[in-house]
N, C-alpha and C positions, 0 to 999 in steps of 0.2 A: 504494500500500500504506500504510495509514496505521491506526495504533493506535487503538482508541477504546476510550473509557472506558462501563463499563454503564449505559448512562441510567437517571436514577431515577423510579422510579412511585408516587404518595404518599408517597414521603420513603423508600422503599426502593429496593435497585437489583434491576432484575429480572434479570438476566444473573447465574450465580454463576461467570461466567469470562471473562477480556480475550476480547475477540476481534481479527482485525484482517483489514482488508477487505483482499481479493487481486484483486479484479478489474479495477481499473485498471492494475496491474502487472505481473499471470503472466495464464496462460492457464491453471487449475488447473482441469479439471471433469467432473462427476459424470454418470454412465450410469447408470440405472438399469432395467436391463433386464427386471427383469417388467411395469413401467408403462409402455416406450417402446421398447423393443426397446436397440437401439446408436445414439440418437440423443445427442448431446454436450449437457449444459447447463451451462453457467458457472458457478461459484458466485460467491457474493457475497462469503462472509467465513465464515473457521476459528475454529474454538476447542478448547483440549484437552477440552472433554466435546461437541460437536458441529459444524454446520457451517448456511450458508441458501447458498439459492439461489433464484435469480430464472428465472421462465416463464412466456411469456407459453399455454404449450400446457395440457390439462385433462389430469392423469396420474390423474384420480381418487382422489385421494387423501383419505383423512380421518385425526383429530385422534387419535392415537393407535397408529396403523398403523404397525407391523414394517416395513424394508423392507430389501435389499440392496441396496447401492448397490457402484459401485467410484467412487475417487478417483484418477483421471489426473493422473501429474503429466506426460508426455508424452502423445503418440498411443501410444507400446510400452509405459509401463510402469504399471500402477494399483494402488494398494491396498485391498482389498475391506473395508468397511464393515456393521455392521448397525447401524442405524439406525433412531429411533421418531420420527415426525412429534410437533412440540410446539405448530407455530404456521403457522398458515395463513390468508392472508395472502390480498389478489386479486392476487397475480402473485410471493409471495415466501412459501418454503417455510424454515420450521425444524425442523432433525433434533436432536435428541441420539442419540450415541452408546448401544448400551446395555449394550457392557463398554466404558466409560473405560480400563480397563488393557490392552485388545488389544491383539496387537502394531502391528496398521494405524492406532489409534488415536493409540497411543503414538509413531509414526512420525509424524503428523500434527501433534503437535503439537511436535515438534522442528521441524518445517516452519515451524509460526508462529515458532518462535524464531528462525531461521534468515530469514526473510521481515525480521522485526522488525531485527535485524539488519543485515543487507542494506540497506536504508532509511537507516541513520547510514551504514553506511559507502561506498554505491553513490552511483551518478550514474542520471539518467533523461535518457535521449536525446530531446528534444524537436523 
């Protein structure tokens, strides 16, 4: 789990919010059941206005596209999402949220606080 700072693009930062990668760490991930039915995909990394993930399968997606997602933080428990594809990638998918103030949303990114967190004060079992 590790904080990253918005890389910059022509002397601007494209990201307009921290993110911080969860995949090495948790096991956090997205179903998105009109594209894949209930198959699991990992994400890569949160933010309080969206989230990416990595796949290597074709969910037909394009640049712009609506979509429901849920956000497992277990196998029992997820928070439903809607979400607008923003970047697409060959094997890495960018959502924004498209109410930042939802409650699912807003749960999510007390999750990055909490992850962020976690990190100073936890240990990793290696």
């Amino acid at each position: 789990m590790t904080a990253q700072k918005p890389k910059k693009e022509s002397g601007e930062e494209r990201r307009k919010a921290r993110r911080t990668v969860i995949q090495e760490s948790f096991n956090l991930f997205l179903v998105i059941p009109e594209a894949l039915g209930m198959v699991r995909i990992y994400m890569r990394d949160i933010s309080r206005l969206g989230l990416s993930f990595r796949t290597e399968m074709d969910l037909g997606l394009k640049q712009g596209q609506a979509l429901k997602a849920r956000v497992y933080i277990n196998p029992a428990f997820f928070l439903p999402v809607e979400c607008k594809v923003v970047r697409l990638g060959a094997t890495e998918i960018g959502a924004e949220f498209i109410d930042p103030a939802h409650p699912s949303a807003h749960a999510i990114s007390l999750l990055q606080d909490f992850f962020d967190a976690a990190e100073k004060a936890g240990t990793l079992v290696e």
